[in-house]
C-alpha positions as MATLAB code, in Angstrom:
seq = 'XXXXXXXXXXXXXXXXXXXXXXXXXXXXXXXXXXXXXXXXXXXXXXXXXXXXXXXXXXXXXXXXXXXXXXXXXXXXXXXXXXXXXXXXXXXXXXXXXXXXXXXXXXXXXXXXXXXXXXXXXXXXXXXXXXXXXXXXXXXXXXXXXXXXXXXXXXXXXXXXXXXXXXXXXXXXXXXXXXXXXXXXXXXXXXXXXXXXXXXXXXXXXXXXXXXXXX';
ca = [
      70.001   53.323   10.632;
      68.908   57.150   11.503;
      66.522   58.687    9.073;
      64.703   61.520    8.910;
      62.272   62.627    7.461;
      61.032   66.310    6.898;
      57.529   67.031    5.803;
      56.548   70.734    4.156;
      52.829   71.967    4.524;
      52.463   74.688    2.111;
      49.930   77.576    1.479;
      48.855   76.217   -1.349;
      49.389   72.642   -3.888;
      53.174   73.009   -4.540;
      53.815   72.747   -8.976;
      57.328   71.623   -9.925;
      59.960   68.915   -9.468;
      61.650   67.931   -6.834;
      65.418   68.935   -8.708;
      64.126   72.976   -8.239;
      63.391   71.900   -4.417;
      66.832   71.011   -3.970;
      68.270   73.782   -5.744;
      66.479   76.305   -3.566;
      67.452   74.577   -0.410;
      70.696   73.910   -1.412;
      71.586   77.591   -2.298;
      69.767   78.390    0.621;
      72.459   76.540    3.231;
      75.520   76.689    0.843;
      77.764   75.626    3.957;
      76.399   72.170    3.532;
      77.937   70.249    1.412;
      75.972   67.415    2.175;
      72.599   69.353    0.850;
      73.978   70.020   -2.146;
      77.586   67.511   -2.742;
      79.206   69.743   -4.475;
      82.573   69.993   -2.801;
      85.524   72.708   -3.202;
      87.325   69.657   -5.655;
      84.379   68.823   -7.482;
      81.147   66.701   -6.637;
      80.495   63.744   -3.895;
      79.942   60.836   -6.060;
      78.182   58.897   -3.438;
      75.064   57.499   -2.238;
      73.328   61.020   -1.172;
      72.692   61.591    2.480;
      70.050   64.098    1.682;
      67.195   63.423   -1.100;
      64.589   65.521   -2.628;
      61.053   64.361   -3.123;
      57.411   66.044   -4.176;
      55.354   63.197   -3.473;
      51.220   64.332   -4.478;
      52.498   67.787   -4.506;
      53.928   67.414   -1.148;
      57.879   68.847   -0.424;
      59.774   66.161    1.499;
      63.202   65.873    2.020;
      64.673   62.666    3.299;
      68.028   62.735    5.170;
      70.308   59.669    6.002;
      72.257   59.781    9.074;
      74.443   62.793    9.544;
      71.857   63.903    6.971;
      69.246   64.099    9.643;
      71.436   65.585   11.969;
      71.427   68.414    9.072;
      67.543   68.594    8.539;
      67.263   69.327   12.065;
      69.871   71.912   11.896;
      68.297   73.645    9.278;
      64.278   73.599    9.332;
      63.954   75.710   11.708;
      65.262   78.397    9.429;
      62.671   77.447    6.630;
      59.983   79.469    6.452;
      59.209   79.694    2.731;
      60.034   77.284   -0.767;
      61.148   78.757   -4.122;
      60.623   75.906   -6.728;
      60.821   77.645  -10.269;
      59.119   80.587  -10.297;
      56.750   79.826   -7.704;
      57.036   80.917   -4.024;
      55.123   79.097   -1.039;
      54.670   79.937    2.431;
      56.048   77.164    4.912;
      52.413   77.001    7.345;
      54.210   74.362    9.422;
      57.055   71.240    9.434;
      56.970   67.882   10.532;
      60.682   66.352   11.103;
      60.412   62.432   12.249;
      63.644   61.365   12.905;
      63.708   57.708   13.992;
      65.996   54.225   13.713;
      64.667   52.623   10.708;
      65.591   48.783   10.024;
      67.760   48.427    6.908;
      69.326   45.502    5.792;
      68.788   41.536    4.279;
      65.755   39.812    5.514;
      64.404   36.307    5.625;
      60.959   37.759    4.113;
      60.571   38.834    1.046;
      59.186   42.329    1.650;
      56.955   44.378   -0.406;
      58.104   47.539   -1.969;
      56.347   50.537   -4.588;
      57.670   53.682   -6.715;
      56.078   56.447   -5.464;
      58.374   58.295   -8.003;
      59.804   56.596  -11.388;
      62.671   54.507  -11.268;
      65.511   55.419  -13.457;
      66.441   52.125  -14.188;
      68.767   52.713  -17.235;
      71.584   54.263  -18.941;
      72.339   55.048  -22.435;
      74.227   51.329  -22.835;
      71.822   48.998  -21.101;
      68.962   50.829  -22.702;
      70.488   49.720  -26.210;
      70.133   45.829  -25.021;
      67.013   46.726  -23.143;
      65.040   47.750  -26.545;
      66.564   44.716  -28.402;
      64.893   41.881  -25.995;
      61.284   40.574  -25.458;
      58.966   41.172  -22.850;
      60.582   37.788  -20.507;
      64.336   38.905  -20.928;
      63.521   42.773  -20.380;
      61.853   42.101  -16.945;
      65.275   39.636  -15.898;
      67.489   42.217  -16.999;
      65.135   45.225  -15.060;
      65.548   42.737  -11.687;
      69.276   42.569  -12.340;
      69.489   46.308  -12.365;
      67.403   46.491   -9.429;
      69.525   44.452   -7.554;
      72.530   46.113   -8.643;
      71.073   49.391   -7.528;
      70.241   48.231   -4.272;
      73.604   46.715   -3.909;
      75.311   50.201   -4.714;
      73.215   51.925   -2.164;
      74.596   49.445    0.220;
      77.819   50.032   -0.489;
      77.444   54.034   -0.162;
      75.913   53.673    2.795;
      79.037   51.110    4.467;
      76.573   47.995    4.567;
      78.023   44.825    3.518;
      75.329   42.366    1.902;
      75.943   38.998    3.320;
      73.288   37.114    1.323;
      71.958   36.500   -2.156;
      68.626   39.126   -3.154;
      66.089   38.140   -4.425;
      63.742   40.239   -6.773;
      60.042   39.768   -8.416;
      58.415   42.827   -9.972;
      55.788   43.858  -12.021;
      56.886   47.589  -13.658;
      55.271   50.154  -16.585;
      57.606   52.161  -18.329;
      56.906   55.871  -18.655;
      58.216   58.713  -20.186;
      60.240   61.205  -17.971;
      62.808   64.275  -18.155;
      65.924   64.427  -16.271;
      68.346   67.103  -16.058;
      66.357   68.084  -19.570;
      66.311   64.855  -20.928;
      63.492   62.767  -21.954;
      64.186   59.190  -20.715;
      62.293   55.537  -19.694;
      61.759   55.097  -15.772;
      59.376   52.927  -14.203;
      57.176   52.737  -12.037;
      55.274   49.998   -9.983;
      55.884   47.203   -7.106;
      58.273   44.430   -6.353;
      59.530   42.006   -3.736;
      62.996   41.957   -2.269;
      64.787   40.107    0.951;
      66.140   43.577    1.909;
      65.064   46.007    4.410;
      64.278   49.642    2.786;
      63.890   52.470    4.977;
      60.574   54.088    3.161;
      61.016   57.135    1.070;
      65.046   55.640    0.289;
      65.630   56.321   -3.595;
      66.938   53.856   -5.652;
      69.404   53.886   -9.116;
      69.874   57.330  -11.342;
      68.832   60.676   -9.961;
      67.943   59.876   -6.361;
      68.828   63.280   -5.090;
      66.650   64.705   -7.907;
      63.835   62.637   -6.332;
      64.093   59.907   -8.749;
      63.355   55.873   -7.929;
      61.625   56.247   -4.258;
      60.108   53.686   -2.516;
      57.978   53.096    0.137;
      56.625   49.270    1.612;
      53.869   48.831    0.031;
];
């Protein structure tokens, strides 16, 4: 699979969230839709070809690919950031495009959030707070797997086998779209093949869920 991978350094320590990166660059190259998925009919509900990250205060946008075929397109036109109401200078870009392996494995491979993991919605979060400590981590695994699944199926790839998942997670605290929700953070082990810096489950175009082999 074709990712890329675009890299920001700044003038300074960029402050903000990764949703105010993507509005600026999606404003910024409105005759993308694939920046932004916002269509003429609505929105793109869809795995998103192009994600948003701050990872230790670093800009990074991820794109999938005819998402990379985008980035490329358009970095050369980026010479400074607007998150909030903070401007920064674009010093230089690094764009790595390359074909990363994605897919069911034999091993079971080892995976971290570098950003929390939006694991739940206003329904499963109900049945989440009523179980103990065992049942919450089975049902977390499920979700997992079901997230993983749905980015396969946004992205055309057609899971042949059964995943497997072991994690160890924290919950923490976090605001989406202005509201204060759990996400998660920490490591687990999967059969499947994740391209690093992939999001995974609610808000991955907001930077949400990302994961890198750990």
């Amino acid at each position: 699979m074709r990712v890329g991978v675009l890299v920001f350094n700044t003038d300074r320590t960029v402050k903000g969230d990764a949703s105010k990166l993507r509005g600026y660059i999606s404003k910024r190259f409105k005759e993308y839709p694939i920046l932004h998925h916002h269509v003429e009919n609505g929105y793109l509900y869809t795995y998103p070809r192009v994600q948003y990250k701050i990872i230790e205060r670093t800009p990074i946008i991820l794109g999938i690919e005819e998402g990379a075929d985008v980035l490329k397109i358009i970095s050369d036109d980026i010479r400074e950031l607007r998150i909030g109401n903070s401007k920064y200078k674009v010093k230089s870009i690094q764009m790595t495009v390359l074909e990363a392996d994605f897919g069911v494995c034999k091993e079971q491979l080892k995976y971290k959030f570098l950003t929390p993991w939006l694991a739940l919605n206003q329904d499963n979060y109900e049945k989440y707070k009523g179980l103990d400590r065992r049942e919450r981590k089975k049902l977390l695994n499920r979700i997992l797997i079901g997230n993983i699944l749905s980015m396969c199926k946004g992205l055309n790839y057609v899971v042949m086998n059964r995943l497997k998942v072991r994690s160890r997670l924290m919950s923490e605290v976090v605001e989406f779209k202005g509201i204060r929700m759990i996400g998660f953070k920490g490591e687990f082990t999967v059969n499947f093949n994740i391209p690093d810096f992939f999001g995974i489950g609610k808000g991955v175009s907001h930077g949400f869920g990302t994961v890198k082999r750990a």
